[in-house]
Legacy VTK file of the C-alpha trace (Angstrom):
# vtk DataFile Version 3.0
C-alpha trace
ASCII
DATASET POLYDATA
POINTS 418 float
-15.469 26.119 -6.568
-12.870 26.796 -9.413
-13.388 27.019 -13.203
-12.435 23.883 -13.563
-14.140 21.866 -10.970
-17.617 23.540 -12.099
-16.533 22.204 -16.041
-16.075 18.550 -14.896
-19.404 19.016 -12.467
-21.325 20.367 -15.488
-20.383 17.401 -17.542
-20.417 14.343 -15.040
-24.088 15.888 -14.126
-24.721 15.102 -18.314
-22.970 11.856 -18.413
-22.480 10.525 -14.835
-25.235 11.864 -12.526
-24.089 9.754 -9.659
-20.774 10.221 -9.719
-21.757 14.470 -9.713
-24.143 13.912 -7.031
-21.623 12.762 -4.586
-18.990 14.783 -5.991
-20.770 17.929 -4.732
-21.596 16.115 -1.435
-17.906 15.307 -0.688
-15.216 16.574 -3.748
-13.759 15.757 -6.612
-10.511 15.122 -6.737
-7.431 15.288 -8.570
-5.179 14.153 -6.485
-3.960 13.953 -2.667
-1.418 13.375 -0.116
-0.692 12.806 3.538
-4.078 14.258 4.819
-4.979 16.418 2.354
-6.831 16.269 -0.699
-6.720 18.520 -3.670
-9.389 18.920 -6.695
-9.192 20.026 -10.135
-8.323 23.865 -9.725
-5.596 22.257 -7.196
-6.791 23.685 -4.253
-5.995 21.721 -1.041
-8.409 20.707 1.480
-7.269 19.244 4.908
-9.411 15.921 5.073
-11.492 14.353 8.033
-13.721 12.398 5.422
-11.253 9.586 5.314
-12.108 7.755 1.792
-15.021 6.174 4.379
-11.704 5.589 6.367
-9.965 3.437 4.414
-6.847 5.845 4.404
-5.982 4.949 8.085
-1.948 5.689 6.821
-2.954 8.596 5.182
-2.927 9.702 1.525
0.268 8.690 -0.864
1.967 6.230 2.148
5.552 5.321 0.797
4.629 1.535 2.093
1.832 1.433 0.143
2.929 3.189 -3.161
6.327 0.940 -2.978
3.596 -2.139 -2.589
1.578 -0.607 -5.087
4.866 -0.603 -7.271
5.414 -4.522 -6.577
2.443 -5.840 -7.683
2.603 -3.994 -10.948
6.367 -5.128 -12.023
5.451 -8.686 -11.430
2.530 -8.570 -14.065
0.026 -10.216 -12.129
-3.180 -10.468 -13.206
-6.824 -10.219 -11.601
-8.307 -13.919 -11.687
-5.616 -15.844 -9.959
-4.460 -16.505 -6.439
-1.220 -14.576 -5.397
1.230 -16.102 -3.350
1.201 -12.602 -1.278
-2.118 -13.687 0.109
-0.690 -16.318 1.670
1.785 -13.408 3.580
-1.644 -11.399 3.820
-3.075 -14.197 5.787
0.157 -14.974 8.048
-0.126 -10.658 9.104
-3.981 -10.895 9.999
-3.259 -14.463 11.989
-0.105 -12.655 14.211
-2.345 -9.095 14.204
-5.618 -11.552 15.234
-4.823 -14.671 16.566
-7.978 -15.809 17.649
-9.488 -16.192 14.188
-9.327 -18.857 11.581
-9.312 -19.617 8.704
-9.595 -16.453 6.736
-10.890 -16.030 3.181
-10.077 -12.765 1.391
-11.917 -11.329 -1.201
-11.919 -8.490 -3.650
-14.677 -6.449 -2.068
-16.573 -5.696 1.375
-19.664 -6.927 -0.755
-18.193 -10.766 -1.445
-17.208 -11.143 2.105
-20.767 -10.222 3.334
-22.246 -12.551 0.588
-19.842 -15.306 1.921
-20.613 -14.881 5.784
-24.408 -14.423 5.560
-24.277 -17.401 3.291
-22.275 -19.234 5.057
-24.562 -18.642 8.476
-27.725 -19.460 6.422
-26.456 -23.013 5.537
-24.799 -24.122 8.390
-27.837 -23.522 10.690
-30.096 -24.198 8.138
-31.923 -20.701 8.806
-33.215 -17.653 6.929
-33.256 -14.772 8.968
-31.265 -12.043 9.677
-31.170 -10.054 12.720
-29.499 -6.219 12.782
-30.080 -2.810 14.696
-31.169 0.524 12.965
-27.772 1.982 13.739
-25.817 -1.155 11.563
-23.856 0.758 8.641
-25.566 -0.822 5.243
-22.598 -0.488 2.708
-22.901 -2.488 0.017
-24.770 -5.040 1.168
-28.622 -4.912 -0.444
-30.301 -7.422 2.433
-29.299 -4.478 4.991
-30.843 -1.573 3.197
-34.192 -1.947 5.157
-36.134 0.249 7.776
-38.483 -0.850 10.442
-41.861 -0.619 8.863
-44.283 -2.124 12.248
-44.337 -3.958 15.628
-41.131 -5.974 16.617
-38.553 -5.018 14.091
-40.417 -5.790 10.956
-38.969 -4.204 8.415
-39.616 -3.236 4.622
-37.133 -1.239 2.007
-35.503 1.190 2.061
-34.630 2.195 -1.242
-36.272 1.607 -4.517
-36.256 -1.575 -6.410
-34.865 -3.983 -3.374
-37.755 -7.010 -3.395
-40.059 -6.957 -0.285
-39.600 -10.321 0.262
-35.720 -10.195 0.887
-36.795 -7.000 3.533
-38.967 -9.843 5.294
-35.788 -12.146 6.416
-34.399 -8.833 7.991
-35.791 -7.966 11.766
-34.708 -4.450 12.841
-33.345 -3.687 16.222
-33.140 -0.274 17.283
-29.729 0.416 18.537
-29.021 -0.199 22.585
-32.213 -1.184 23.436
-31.814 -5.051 24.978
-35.845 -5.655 25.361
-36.285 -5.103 22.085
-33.788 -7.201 21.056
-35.220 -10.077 23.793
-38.750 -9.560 22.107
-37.750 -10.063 18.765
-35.403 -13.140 18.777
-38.331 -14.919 21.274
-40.343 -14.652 17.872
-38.074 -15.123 15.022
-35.072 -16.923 17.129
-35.934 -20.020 16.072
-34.990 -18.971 12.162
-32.680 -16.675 12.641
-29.210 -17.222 11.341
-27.022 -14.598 12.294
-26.946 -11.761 14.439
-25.042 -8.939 12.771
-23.142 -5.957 15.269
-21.468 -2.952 14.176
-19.877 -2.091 17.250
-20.114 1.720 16.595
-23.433 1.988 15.188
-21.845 3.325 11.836
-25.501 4.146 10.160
-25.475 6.920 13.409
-21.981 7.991 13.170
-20.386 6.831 16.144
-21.523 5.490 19.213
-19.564 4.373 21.716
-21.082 0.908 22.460
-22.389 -0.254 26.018
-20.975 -2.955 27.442
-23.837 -4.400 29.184
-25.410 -4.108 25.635
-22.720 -5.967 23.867
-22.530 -8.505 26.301
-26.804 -8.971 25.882
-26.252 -8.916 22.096
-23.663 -12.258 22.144
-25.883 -14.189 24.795
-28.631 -13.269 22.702
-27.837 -14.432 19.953
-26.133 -18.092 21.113
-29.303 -18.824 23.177
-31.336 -18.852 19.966
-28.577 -20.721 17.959
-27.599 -18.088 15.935
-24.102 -16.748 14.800
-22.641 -13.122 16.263
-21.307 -11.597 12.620
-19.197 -8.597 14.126
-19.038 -5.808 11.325
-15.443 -4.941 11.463
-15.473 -2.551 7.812
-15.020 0.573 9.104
-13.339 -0.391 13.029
-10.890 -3.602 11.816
-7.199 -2.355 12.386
-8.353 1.132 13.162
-9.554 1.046 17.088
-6.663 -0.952 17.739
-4.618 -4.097 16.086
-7.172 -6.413 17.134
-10.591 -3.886 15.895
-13.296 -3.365 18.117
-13.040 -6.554 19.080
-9.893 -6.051 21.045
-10.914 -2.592 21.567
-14.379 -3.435 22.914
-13.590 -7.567 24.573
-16.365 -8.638 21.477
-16.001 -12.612 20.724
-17.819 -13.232 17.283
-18.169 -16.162 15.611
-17.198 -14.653 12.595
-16.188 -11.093 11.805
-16.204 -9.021 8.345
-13.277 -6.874 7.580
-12.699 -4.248 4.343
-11.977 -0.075 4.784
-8.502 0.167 6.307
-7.777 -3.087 4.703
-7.209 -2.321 1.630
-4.959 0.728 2.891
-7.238 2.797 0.702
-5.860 1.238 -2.637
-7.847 -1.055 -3.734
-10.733 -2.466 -2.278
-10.501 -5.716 -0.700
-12.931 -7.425 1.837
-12.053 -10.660 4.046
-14.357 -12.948 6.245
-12.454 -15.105 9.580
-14.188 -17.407 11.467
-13.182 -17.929 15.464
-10.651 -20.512 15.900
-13.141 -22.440 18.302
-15.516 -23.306 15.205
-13.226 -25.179 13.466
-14.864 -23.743 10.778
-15.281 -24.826 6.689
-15.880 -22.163 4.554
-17.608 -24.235 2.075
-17.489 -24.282 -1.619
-18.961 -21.238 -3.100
-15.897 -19.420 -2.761
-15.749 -16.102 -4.581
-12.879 -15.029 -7.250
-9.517 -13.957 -6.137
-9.451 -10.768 -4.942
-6.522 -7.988 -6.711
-2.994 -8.468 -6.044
-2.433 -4.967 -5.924
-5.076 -5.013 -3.278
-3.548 -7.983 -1.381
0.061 -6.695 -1.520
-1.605 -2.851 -0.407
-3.125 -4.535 2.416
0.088 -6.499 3.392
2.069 -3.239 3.831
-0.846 -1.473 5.862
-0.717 -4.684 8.627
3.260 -4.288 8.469
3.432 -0.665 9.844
0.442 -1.353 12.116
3.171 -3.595 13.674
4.270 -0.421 15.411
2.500 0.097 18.698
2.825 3.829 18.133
0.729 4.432 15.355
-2.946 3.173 17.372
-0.815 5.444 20.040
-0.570 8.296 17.804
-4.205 7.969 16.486
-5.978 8.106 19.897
-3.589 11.099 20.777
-4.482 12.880 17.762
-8.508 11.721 17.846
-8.664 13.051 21.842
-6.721 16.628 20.593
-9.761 17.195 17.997
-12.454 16.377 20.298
-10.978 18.628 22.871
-11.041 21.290 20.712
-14.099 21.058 18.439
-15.696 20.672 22.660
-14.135 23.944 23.254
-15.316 25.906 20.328
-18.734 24.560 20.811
-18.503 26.148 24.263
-16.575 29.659 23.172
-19.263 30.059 20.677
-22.041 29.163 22.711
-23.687 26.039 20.133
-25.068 22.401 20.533
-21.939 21.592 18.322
-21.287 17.837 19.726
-18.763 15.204 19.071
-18.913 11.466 19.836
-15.458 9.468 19.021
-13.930 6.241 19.293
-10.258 6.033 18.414
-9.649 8.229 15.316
-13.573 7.634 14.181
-15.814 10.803 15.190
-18.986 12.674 14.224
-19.810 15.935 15.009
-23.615 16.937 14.618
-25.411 20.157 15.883
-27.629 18.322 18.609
-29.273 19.755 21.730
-28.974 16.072 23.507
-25.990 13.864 22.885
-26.466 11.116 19.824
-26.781 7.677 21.626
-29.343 6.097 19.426
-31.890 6.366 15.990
-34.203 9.125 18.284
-31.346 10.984 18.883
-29.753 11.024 15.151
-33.016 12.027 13.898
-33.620 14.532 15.826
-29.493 16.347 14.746
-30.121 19.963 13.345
-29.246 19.220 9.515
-29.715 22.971 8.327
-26.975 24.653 10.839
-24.852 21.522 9.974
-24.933 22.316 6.001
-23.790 25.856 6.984
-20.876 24.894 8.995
-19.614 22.357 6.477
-19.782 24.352 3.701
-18.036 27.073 5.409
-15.421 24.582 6.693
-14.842 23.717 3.227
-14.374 27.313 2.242
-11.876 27.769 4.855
-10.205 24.604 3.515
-11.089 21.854 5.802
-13.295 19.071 4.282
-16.259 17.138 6.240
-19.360 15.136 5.084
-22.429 17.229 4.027
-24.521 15.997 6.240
-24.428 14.454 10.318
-23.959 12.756 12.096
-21.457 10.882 10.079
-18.790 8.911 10.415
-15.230 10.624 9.908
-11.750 9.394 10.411
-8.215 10.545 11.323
-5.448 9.106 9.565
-1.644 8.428 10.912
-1.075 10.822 8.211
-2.326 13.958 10.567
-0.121 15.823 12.603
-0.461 18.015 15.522
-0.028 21.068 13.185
-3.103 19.439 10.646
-5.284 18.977 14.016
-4.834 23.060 14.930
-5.730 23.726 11.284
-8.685 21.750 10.970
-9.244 23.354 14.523
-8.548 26.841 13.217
-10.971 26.086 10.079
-13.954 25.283 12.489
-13.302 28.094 13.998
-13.147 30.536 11.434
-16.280 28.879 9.973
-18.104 29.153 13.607
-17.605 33.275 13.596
-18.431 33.473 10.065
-22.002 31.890 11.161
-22.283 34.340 13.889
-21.955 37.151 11.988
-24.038 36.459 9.553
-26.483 35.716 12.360
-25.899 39.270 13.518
-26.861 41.040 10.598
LINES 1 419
418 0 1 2 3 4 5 6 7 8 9 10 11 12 13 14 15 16 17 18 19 20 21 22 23 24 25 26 27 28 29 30 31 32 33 34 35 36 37 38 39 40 41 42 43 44 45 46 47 48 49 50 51 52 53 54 55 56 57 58 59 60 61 62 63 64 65 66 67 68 69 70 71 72 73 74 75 76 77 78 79 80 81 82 83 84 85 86 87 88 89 90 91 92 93 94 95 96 97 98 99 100 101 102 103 104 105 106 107 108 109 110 111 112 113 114 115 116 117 118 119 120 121 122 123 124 125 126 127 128 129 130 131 132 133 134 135 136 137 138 139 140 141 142 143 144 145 146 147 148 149 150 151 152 153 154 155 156 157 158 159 160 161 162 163 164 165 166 167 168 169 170 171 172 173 174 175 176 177 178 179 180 181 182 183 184 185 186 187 188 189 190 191 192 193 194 195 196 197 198 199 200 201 202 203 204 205 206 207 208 209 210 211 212 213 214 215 216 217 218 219 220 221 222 223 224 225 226 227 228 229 230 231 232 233 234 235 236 237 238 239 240 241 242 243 244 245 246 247 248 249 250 251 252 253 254 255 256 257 258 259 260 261 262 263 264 265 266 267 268 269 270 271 272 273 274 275 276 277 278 279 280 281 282 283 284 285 286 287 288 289 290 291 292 293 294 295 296 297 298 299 300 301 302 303 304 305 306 307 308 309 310 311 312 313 314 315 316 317 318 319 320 321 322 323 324 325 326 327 328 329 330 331 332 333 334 335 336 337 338 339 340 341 342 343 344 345 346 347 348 349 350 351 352 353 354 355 356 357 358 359 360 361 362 363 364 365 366 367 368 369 370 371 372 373 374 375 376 377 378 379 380 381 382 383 384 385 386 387 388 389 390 391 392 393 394 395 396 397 398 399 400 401 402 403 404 405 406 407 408 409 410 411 412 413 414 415 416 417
């Protein structure tokens, strides 16, 4: 690190632990365009971290900053409706046509609020139903772990009431009797059935479809709603998310990351079309025009086929290659990818559910990520985790990020030789 990074470290570790903390996991920055990032000392880093992949257009986007531009010159405020939600909502209706109505709000957090809520009182249930492999966010009723027979689950972190844990039952990722067992017990108060189609919490998993397809007729033969977790796949597998990508049907689905073009946050709930659904009256505050206008640009250049084109080219080009290093250099260097989401993790079997994450080698990852960042390409401290290509990345940025690994790969070796 630079002179000046370690200053602002040294005094966000005094005044804003947190904020240090994941500063030295990921990077502070200073600024950052196209795909690359650069931090206080201005050194540039060639990013695969993503902003949790909400920069699916990349860093500095001219739609976005003209957008950005917009909404400031008309002096809107936070606190009121904009009329550009009303264009927002026309974009998501032609880019997914099979949901509706939509509410958008101004974070991933309010939207989950809205749809768990939502599922509670229609069906007039309490429980919850997820799978160890669900990505938690921000939403506190999710940050559980199993804790005993049939998914019952307790917290995870500090301070999160036992009692909230209870209304959660644990699946663990893929496996369909499991899921059978536990909705024959709690089915009968069970509310919603929430799916993140990748198994975020794991980094990526590419989703059975004989799973997916138990998961839905799970769920509706108990009465429950199918909540499809579309934060971190909505617009980025394809126009339509995983749903589209992956032939999913929800009853509702969640969206945020990519939404907010990596602006502003913004979170939205939709509801199928077949519903004919209300969304009821505790609706939460308007979300940021800057957000809403941000998120109407990022829908208007997903109009062009090309760009989910482009991101599947580029996605397949780094998995080839990270594949091929792993092989050259003889390690358990693996890569699981859907679209232009991967995670790489140092694993002697491939990652497919919660036995297999555990079981990733941690250690040898810390030494290749902190040697890729050395050589100038940035990835998350630890794996398997989920990281993201933007439109933004080029051939040229794939062979560099290639070239880093690589670098960082014979560094390792030779330090093993010694």
């Amino acid at each position: 690190m630079g002179q000046r990074v370690e200053e602002l470290l040294a005094q966000a570790r005094k005044v804003a632990p947190l904020t240090a903390r994941q500063a030295e996991d990921a990077l502070l920055l200073a600024k950052a365009q196209g795909c690359r990032v650069f931090d206080a000392d201005n050194v540039a880093y060639l990013d695969l971290v993503g902003a949790a992949g909400s920069t699916l257009l990349g860093y500095g986007n001219q739609y976005l900053l003209d957008a950005v531009r917009r909404a400031s010159s008309t002096g809107l405020a936070s606190g009121f409706h904009a009329t550009a939600e009303l264009e927002l909502v026309e974009l998501l209706g032609d880019q997914l046509p099979s949901l509706s109505p939509w509410v958008i709000t101004a974070s991933e957090g309010e939207a989950w609020e809205l749809a768990l809520r939502w599922c509670r009182r229609i069906t007039n249930r309490q429980r919850i139903v997820v799978f160890d492999g669900n990505r938690r966010g921000g939403v506190e009723a999710f940050h559980v772990t199993p804790a005993g027979p049939l998914g019952i689950s307790q917290p995870l972190v500090a301070g999160l009431p036992p009692e909230l844990a209870r209304l959660v039952r644990v699946v663990p990722w893929g496996d369909v009797e499991a899921l059978t067992a536990i909705l024959g017990e709690v089915g009968v108060d069970t509310a919603a059935v929430v799916l993140d189609p990748i198994a975020g919490q794991f980094g990526v998993i590419r989703p059975d479809g004989e799973f997916l397809r138990a998961v839905a007729a799970g769920a509706h033969a108990v009465g429950a709603y199918l909540v499809l977790d579309e934060t971190l796949t909505g617009f980025r597998l394809a126009r339509g998310g995983a749903a589209e990508a992956f032939g999913i049907v929800p009853d509702l689905a969640v969206f945020g990351g990519a939404l907010g073009g990596g602006v502003a946050r913004l979170g939205a709930v939709a509801w199928t079309r077949n519903l004919d659904a209300t969304p009821g009256d505790d609706m939460p505050g308007a979300p940021s025009p800057i957000a809403v206008l941000a998120a109407a640009a990022t829908l208007s250049v997903l109009r062009n086929e090309s760009v989910h084109q482009r991101l599947e080219e580029r996605g397949a080009q780094l998995q080839t290659g990270i594949e091929a290093l792993a092989e050259r250099f003889s390690r358990p260097l693996r890569c699981n990818r859907v679209g232009s989401i991967f995670a790489c993790a140092f694993a002697r079997q491939p990652v497919t559910d919660g036995n297999s994450f555990a079981r990733a080698d941690q250690e040898s990852w810390g030494r290749f990520s902190r040697a890729c960042r050395e050589a100038g390409v940035l990835l998350p401290g630890h794996s398997p985790a989920t990281s993201f290509i933007s439109h933004a990345h080029g051939v040229k940025d794939i062979e560099q990020a290639l070239t880093g690994m690589e670098t960082s790969l014979r560094k390792i070796q030779k330090e093993e030789e010694l």
